[in-house]
N, C-alpha and C positions, 0 to 999 in steps of 0.2 A: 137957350132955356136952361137955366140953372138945374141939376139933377136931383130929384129927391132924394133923400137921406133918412133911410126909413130905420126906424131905432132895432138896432142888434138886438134876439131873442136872448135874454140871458142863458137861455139852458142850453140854445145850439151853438152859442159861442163859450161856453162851458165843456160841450163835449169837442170844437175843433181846438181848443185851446192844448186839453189831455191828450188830442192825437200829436199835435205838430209837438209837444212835449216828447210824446213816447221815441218822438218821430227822430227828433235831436240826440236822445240816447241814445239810440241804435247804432244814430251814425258816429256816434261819442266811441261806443262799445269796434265799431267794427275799427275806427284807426289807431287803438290799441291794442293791438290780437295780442293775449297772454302765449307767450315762447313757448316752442318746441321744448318736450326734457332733453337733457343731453343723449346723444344715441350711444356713448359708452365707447369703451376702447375695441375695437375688432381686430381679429387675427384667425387666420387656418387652422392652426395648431399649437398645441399647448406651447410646441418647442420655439414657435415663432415668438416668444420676449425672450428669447435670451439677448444679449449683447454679444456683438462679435468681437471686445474687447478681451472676454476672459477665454482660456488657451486651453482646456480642458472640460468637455465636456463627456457624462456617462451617466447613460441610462442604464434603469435598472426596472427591469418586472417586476415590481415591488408584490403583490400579490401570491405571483408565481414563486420568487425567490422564499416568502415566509412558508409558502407550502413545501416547497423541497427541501429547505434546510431549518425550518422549525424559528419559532422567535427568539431563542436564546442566541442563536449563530446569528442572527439579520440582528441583535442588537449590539454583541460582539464587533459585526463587522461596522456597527455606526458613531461605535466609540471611539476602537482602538485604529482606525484608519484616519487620511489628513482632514477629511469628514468630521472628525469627531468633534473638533469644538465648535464648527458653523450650527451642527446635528444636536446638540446638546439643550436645544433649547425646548423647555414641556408642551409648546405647543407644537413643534416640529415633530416633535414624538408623539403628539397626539395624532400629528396628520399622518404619517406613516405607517400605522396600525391602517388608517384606512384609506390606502392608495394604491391603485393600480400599476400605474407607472412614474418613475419618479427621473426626472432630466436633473442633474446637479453638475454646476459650471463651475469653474473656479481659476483663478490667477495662481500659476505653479508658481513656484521660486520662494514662498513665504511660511512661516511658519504657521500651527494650525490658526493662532489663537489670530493672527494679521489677514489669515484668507480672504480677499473676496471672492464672493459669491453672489449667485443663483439658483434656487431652488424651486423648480415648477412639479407643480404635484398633480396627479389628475386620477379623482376617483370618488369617497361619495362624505361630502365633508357638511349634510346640509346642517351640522347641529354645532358649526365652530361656532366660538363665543369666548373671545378674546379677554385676558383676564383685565377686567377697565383698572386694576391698578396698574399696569403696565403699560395699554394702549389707549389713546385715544378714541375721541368719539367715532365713529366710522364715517368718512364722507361717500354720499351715493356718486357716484362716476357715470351712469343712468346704463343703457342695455344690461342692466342684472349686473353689474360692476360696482365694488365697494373698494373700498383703499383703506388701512389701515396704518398709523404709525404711531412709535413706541413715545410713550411720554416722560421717558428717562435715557439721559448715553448708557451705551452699550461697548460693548467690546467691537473692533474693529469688523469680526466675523461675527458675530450673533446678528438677524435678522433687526434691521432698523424701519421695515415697511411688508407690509402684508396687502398684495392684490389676492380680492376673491370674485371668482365668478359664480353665479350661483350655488350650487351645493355643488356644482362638478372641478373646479380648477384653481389652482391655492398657488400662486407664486410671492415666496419669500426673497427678501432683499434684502443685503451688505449695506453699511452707508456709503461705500462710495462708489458703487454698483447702482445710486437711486436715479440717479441723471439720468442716467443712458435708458435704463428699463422705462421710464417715465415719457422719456423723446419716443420711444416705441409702441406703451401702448396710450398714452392720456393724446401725444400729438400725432402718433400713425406714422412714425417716421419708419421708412422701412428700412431694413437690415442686412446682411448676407451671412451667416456663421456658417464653421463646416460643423456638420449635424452625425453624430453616431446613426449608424445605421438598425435599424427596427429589425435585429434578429437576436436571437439569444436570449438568455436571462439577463445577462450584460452584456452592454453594446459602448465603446467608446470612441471620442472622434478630438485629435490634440494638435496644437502643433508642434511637429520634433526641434525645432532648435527652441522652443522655451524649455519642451520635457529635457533637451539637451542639458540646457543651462542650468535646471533645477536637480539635473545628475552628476553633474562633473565632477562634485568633491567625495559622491558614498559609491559611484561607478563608472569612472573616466573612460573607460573602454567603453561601453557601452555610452557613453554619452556624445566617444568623438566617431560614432556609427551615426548616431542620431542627428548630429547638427548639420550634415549635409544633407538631410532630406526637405520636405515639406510637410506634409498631412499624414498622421497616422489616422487610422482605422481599424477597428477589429472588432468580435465581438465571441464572449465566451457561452457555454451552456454546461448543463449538467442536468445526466438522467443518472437515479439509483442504480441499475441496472448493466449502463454503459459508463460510466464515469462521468469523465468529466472532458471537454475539448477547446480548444483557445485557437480562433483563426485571424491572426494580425497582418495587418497591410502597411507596407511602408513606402509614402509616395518619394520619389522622388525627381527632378526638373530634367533629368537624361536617364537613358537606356544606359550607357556607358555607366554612369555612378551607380544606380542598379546592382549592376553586374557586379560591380568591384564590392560592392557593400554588403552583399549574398556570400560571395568569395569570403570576405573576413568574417561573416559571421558564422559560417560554416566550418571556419578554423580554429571560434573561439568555441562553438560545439562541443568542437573535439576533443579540444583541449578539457569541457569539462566534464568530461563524460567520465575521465580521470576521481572525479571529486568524490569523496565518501558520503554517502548518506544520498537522499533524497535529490540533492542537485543532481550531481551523477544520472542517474536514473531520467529524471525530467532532460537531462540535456540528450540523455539517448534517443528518450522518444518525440523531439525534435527534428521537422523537416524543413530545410530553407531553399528558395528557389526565387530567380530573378523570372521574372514575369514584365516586360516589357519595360517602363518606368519604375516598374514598384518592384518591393522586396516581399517577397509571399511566408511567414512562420506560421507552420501550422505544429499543434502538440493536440496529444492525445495522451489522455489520462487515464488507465484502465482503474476500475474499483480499487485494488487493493494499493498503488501506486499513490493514489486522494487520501486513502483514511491514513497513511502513511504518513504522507505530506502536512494534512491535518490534525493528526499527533505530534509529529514534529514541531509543527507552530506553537501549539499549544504546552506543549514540554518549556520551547525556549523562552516561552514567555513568563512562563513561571518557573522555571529554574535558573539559579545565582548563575554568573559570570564560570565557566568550563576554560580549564588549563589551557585546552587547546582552540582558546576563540583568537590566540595571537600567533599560530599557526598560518601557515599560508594556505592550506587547503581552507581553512575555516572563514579566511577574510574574504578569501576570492570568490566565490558564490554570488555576494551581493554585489560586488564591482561588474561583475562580469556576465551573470546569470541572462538566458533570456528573459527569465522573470521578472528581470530589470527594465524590459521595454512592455511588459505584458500591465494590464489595468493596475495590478496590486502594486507595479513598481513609480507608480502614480506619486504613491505614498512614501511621505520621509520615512513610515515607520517601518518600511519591507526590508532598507537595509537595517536601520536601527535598532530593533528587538534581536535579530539573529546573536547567538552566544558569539 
């Protein structure tokens, strides 16, 4: 029997028509799902981008340090130290007024203006606003991550890339420092560096045969101390009231060299306990002791001892070249000082300003 073929209602093959329509884009819609945003670069801690290529690293209570020693001295120390031309830049200075703790890394052995560096800032930055003549458009990185980079060459050490995390964490970039920080935070590549330790106003963490290498021609002695160890550490503070106190650690691969290395440094002490003026003095109140691997300097600054010290600086800074800077008492301080292994001896400019 032939089937009958009863003619289709126009309006109910009008409304299955609209369904199996709707019905096809759905399934159109679902096997193109619009992507995930990117989930952004992740890390622990501010200090976790550094790169464990560069041999110096020193944190600083940036906060604390402007309240204890006031903005002129925290700008002072960001000029006239190896710091001073990575630091020079107006938005670096703008992030510094407001930061809490500031981690700054860097490749010893070079002069300021060649530095590379790292500069990771963490404190309350939510109103940065890049000046668009200098940087580029901002790319999103996605988890609250934005990247910055400059839209003209720069100097070797001036800041060629700016990561921001939301308003909380600002890390500044060297150009040839971009690699490595980028393998860390855009692809997650994890790291190991040795990291200063979280005490003090200043805390620093280096390796001795680079700081070695970067002393050898302003303080040989002090430099052929340093190149058989491995990891320094230390970290300094200062109260008004108490001075000022500097606790350095000197790693190194045996007990036996330890020892020997504690030995000489306790004879160069001595030796400059001799010295007029301010060294003298700092070398007295110097203790050196072998502690198992390590080499333990501890100093103590009593008040009147600091504004001493700190007039001193400030004297030789601003006064011409003295008869007696080609004296042997006068040379020898910077060659030989423990201050030569202490944060400030970081810097070409600790021997180089002295008369």
């Amino acid at each position: 029997m032939t089937p009958c073929l009863r003619p289709e209602n126009p309006t109910s093959f009008g409304r299955r028509s609209l369904v199996a329509w709707v019905a096809l884009a759905g399934f159109a819609c679902e096997s193109s799902e619009v992507a995930a945003p990117p989930t952004g670069p992740r890390f622990g801690r501010p200090i976790d981008v550094i790169p464990p290529d560069l041999q110096l690293t020193v944190r600083v209570a940036a906060k604390r340090l402007r309240e204890s020693l006031g903005g002129a001295m925290v700008e002072r120390i960001r000029t006239d130290s190896q710091l001073g031309a990575p630091l020079a830049d107006p938005l670096i200075g703008w992030a510094l007024e407001r930061a809490d703790t500031a981690w700054a890394s860097l490749r010893l052995g070079l002069v300021p203006e060649q530095t590379d560096n790292v500069l990771v800032l963490s404190g309350s930055f939510a109103k940065l606003a890049p000046d668009r003549s200098h940087w580029l458009t901002p790319v999103d990185l996605g988890g609250g991550w934005q990247r910055w980079d400059r839209s003209e060459a720069v100097t070797r050490a001036e800041p060629a890339r700016v990561y921001a995390f939301g308003g909380d964490v600002l890390v500044f970039v060297s150009e040839a420092e971009i690699d490595a920080v980028e393998r860390r935070l855009e692809r997650g590549v994890e790291v190991e560096s040795v990291e200063p330790p979280e005490l003090g106003l200043v805390s620093l963490a280096a390796s001795m045969s680079a700081l070695a290498h970067a002393l050898r021609d302003k303080a040989p002695r002090a430099a052929e101390l340093l190149e058989k160890g491995s990891v320094l550490t230390g970290h300094a503070d200062f109260v008004h009231t108490r001075g000022a106190t500097v606790d350095l650690d000197f790693g190194f691969k045996a007990a036996e060299q330890a020892e020997r290395s504690a030995r000489a440094a306790e004879l160069l002490l001595l030796a400059l306990r001799d010295s007029p003026g301010p060294v003298g003095r700092v070398a007295a109140a110097a203790r050196v002791e072998a502690v198992g691997k390590s080499v333990a300097l501890r100093l103590r600054l009593e008040p009147e001892l600091l504004a001493a010290l700190l007039a001193s600086s400030t004297s030789a800074s601003a006064a011409p070249e003295s008869p007696d800077a080609t004296s042997p008492g006068a040379t020898s301080p910077d060659a030989t000082s423990p201050g030569a292994t202490s944060p400030g001896a970081t810097s070409p400019d600790a021997g180089g300003e002295s008369p």
